[in-house]
N, C-alpha and C positions, 0 to 999 in steps of 0.2 A: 737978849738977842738970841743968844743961843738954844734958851729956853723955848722960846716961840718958834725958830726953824725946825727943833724936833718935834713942835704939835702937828705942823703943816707938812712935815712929811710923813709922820704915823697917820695921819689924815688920808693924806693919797694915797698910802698904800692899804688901806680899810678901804677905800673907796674901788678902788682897782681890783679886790679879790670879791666884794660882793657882788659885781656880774657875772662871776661864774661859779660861784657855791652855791650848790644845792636846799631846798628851802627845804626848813624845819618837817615839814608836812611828807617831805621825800624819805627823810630821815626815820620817819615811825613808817612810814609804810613798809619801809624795806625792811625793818625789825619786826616787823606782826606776821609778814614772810614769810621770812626766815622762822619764827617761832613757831609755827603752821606747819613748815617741814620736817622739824623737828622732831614736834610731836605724833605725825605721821609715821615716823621710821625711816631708817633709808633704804632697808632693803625691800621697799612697794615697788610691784611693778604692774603695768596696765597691763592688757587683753589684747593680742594681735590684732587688728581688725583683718577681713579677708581683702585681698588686693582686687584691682578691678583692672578689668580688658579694657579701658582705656576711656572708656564712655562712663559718663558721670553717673554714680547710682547704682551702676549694672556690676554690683558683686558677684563673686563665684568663689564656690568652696574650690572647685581646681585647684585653684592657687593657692590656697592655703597656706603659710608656711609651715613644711614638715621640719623637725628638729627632732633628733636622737635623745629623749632622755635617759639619765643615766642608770634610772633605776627599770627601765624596761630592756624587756630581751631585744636580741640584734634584730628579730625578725617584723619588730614593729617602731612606727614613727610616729611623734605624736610634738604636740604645740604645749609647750606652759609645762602645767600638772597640779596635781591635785592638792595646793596648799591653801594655807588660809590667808595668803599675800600673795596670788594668784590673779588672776582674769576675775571679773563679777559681774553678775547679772541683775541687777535689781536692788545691787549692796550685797547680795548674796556670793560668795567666790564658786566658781566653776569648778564641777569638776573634771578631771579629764577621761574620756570615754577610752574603753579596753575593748581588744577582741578578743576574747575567752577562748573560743575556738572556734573552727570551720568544718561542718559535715560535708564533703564534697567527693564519690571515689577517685580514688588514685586512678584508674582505667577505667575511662566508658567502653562500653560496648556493646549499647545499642541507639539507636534513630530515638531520637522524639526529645522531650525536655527533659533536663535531669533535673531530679531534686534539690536543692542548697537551701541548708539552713547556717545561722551565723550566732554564736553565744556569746554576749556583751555584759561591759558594765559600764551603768552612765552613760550611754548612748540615747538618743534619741530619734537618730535615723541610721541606716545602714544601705552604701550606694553598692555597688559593684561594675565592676570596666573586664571585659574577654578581651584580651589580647587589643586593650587602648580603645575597643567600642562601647560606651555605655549601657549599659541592661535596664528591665523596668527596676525602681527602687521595690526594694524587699518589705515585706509586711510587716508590721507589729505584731507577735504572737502573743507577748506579753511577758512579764519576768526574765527581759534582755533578750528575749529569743526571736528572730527575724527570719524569714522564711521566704521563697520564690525559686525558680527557676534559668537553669543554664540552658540554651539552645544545643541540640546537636543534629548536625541533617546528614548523619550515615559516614559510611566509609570517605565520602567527601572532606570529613573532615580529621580524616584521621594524621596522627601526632601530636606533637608537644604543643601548650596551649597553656596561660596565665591568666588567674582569676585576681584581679584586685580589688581587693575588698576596704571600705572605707565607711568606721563607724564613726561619725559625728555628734555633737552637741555643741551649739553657738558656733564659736568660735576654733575650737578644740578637735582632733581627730585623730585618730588611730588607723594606722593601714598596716594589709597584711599582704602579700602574694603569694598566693595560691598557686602549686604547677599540677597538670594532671597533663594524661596522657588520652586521646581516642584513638580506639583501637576494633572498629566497627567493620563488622562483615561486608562485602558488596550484598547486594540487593539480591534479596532470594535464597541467600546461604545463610544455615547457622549461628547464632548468635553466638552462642557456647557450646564447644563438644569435646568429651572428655572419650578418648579410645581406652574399654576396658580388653584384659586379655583374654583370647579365645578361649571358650569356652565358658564361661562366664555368662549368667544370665540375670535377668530382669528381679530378683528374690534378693540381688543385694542392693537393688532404689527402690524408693517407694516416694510417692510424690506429695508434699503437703497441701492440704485444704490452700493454700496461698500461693501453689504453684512451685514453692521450694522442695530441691532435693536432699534427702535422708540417705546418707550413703553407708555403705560400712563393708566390712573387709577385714585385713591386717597391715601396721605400719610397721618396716623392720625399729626395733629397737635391742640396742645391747647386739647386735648381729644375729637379730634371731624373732621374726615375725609377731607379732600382739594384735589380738581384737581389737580392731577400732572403729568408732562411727562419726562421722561428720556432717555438715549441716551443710548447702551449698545454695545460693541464689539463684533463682529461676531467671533473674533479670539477668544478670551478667555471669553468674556461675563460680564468686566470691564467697570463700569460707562464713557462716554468718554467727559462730557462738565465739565468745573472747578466748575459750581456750583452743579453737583450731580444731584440728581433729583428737576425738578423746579416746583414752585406749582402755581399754574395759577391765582387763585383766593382767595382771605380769607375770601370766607364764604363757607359753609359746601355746599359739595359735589361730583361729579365724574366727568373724560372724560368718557365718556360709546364710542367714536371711534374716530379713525384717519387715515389721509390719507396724502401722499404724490404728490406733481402737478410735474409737468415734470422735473424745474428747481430747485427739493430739497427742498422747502419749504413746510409746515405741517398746515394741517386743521384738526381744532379737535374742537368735537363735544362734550360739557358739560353740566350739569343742576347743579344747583346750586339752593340752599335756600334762599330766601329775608327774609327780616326783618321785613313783614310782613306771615311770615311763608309758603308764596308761594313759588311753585319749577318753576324756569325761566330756558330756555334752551341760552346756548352762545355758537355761532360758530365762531370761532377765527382763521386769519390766523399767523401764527410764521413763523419768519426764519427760516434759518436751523439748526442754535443754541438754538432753543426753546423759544427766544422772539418774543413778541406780534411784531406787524408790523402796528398796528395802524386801520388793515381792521377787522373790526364784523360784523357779520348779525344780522338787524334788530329783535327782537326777543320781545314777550308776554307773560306774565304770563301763565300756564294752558295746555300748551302743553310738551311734553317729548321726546327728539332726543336720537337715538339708534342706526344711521347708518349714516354713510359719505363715499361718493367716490370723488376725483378730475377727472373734465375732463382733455381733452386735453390743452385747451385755460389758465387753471390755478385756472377756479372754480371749483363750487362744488355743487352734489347733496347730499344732507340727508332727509333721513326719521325718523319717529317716530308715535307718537302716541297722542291725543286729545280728549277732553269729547264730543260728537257731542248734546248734550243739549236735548238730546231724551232718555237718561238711558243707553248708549250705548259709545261706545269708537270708532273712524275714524281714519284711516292711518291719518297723517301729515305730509306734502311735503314743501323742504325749498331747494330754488334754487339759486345761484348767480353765474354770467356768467363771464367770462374771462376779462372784465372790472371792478370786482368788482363794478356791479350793482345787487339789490337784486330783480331778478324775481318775486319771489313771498315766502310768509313768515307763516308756518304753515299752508297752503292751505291744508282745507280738501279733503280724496278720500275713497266711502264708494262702498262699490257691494252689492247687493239685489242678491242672488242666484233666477233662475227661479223656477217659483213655478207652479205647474202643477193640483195639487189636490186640488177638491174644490173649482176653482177658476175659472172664465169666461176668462180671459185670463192670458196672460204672465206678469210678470212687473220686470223691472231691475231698478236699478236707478245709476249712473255714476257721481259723481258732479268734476268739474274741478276750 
């Protein structure tokens, strides 16, 4: 009896737990799962998708999620990054687009479009927003380099102003913002103008084939004047070689002129103080980046140059001035010819006006 009450209730309770245990067929699925994730790894992660304004379909990169990664500077935001358990395209993982840099000046100052160019890696497009309005998207130049144009319509829009820049690929983006400043004349005035000091004339600019200015002078250094020349924008009137303005020589004194020869390179005509307290004049030819080139004219203590012209051929005349050893001061003439051979070096030239009164005759005197 006993025997048979314990079948009849291990009965009903086998029968009572089989309505709601899971069938065999549940039990492998959820183990092939699980072994599927496994084998995957766990630290996989998807691909943002881009959010959408609210209509089915209609993505936009706006929205993007930006995310600080840790291994980028503060100045830029970016989604994901470039691992191999990243975002994918095709099975392919993504990588994440860089802005390299932004050519853009610090101060406009002048009307019309400015140039912008944008250096990437892994990009694919490159958008830009002025101050939150949209721009045309930038070109492809090719080897990350993307290129277009910033609006500027004159002293209208002068002040502070933000360029945001936004390199993308898929899913992925990088943004940078950009501050510059406009700083644009009213209409009809100067773009750029530099007041030099009186007396001072036109022998220390000279203007390049491209409308840029070639300046030169002295900049104090150590408390005490140096030759120097610099390069200056025709557009906006911003220094244009990396080292600024370059000083020619380190001991005290000026370029008093300069000239440019056919093919862009620059003669400049300076005096300088020796170390025995003499003033020595140096005529120097530079590249067209304001280094020496290795050619000078022969030059002596005692004379003072004040003018240079290039010929055709690629030399150069200059004038000045010399003690003629009679109480009296002689033009000084300094030649060197398209070979860079030196003519002739401080050649005195003196005139004796005709004298007429009190005198048996005429007398000139001419020395060459």
């Amino acid at each position: 009896m006993l025997r048979r009450t314990a079948a009849a209730i291990t009965l009903t309770a086998l029968a009572a737990c089989s309505g709601h245990a899971p069938a065999w067929a549940d039990f492998a699925a959820h183990d092939a799962a699980h072994d599927s994730e496994m084998s995957e790894g766990t630290g996989s992660t998807a691909a943002v998708p881009p959010t959408t304004d609210g209509a089915e379909g209609s993505a936009t990169t706006d929205a993007l999620p930006m995310t600080a990664a840790t291994s980028e500077p503060e100045d830029t935001a970016t989604t994901g990054g470039p691992t191999s358990d990243g975002p994918t395209s095709g099975g392919e993982p993504l990588l994440q687009p860089r802005i390299l840099a932004v050519d853009m000046p610090a101060t406009v100052h002048l009307a019309g479009p400015v140039d912008l160019e944008v250096s990437t890696q892994d990009a694919s497009r490159v958008r830009v927003k002025l101050d939150g309005v949209e721009l045309d998207e930038l070109v492809d130049q090719g080897g990350g380099v993307f290129a277009g144009t910033v609006p500027c319509f004159g002293s209208v829009d002068n002040g502070a102003h933000t360029l945001d820049v936004i390199a993308a690929s898929d899913s992925l983006a990088d943004l940078r913002a950009v501050d510059f400043q406009v700083a644009a004349p009213p209409a009809g005035d100067l773009a750029w103008a530099i007041p030099y000091p009186i007396g001072s004339t036109s022998r220390r600019v000279v203007v390049t084939a491209e409308g840029d200015a070639i300046e030169v002078g002295a900049i104090e250094v150590d408390g005490a004047p140096r030759p120097s020349i610099r390069k200056r924008s025709g557009k906006n009137g911003a220094e244009m070689w990396a080292e600024g303005t370059i000083v020619l020589d380190s001991r005290e004194g000026s370029v008093d002129a300069v000239a440019l020869t056919p093919d862009g390179r620059i003669w400049v005509a300076m005096n300088v103080r020796q170390a025995d307290k003499k003033w020595r004049p140096r005529i120097l030819l530079l590249d067209a980046e304001g280094h020496e080139t290795g050619v000078e004219m022969p030059t002596e203590a005692g004379a003072t140059v004040r003018g240079i012209a290039a010929d055709d051929a690629g030399g150069f005349f200059a004038v000045g001035f010399a003690g003629s050893g009679l109480g009296d001061m002689d033009f000084a003439l300094w030649r060197m010819n398209g070979e860079h051979v030196a003519v002739f070096s401080a050649k005195p030239w003196d005139y004796w006006p005709e004298v007429t009164k009190n005198t048996s005759s005429a007398t000139s005197r001419s020395t060459w």
